[in-house]
N, C-alpha and C positions, 0 to 999 in steps of 0.2 A: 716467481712470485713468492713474496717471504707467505708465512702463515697468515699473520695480520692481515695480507691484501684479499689473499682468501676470504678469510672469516668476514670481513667489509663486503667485499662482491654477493659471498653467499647472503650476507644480511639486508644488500638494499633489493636483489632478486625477489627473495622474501616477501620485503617489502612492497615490491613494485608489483607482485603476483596477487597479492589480496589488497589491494586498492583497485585493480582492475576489473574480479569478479564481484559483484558488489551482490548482497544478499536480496533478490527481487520475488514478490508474492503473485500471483493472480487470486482473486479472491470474486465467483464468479456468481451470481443471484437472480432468483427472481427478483423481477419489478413487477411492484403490481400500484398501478397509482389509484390514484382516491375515488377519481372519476372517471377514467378510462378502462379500468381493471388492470386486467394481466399484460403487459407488452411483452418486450421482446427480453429476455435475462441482460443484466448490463453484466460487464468484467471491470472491477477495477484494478488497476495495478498499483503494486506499493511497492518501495524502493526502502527500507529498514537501513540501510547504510545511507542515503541520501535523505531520507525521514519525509520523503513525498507520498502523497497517493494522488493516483493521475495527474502526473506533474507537478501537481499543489504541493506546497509547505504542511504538514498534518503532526496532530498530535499522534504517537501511535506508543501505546502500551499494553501488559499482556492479555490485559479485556478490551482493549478496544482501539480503532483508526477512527479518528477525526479529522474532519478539514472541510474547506469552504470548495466553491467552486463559480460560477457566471460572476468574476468581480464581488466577489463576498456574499452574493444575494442569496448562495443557495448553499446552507451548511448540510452533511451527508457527515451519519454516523454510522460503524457496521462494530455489532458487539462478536466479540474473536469467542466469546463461549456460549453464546445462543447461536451464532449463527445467523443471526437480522440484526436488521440495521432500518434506519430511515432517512430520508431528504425531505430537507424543510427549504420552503422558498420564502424569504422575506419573514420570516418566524413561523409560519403555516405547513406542519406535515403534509406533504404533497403526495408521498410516495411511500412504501415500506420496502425493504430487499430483504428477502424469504429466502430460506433454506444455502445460505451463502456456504459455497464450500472452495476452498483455500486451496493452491497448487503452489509448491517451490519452483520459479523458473529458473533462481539464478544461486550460486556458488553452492 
C-alpha cells in the first residue's frame, strides 16, 4: 500500500468510529404531578449527536433540552443548570421534574 492509501484507510476508520459512538445523556428526575404528587422518577434520554430526547426531534442547548411528545400535545422542558424542568399538556403545567441529575451513557 502506497502512503496515500494508508493515510485514506486510516482517515475513513476515523471517520466511521465516531459516527458510530454517538454522544448519549440519561438525564434522570423526579415527577411530581399537579394532582397526583410525587410518582415514580421518569429517565429521559437525549441523543446530542442525533439532537433527540426520547426519540423526539428537541431543541438542546447549553441551559436547556426542549421537545414535544403524545403528537405535539404535550411540550417537556428540563433546564441543564437548575436541574428542573416541566411538562405542559395542551399549554397547562401538568407536571414539574425535580432534582434532574445527568449521566454520559454514550462516547
Amino acid at each position: 500500500m502506497t502512503n496515500l492509501q494508508v493515510l485514506l484507510t486510516v482517515a475513513v476508520l476515523a471517520f466511521g468510529a465516531s459516527t458510530v459512538s454517538a454522544e448519549k445523556l440519561e438525564v434522570k428526575c423526579e415527577y411530581w404531578h399537579k394532582r397526583l404528587g410525587q410518582l415514580d422518577d421518569r429517565t429521559n434520554r437525549i441523543d446530542l449527536d442525533a439532537r433527540t430526547c426520547n426519540g423526539q426531534p428537541c431543541t438542546i442547548s447549553d441551559t436547556e433540552f426542549k421537545w414535544q411528545e403524545e403528537a405535539g400535545r404535550a411540550d417537556l422542558r428540563i433546564d441543564r443548570v437548575a436541574g428542573e424542568g416541566t411538562v405542559s399538556y395542551l399549554s397547562d403545567v401538568i407536571a414539574d421534574q425535580k432534582n434532574c441529575k445527568t449521566i454520559k451513557t454514550g462516547r
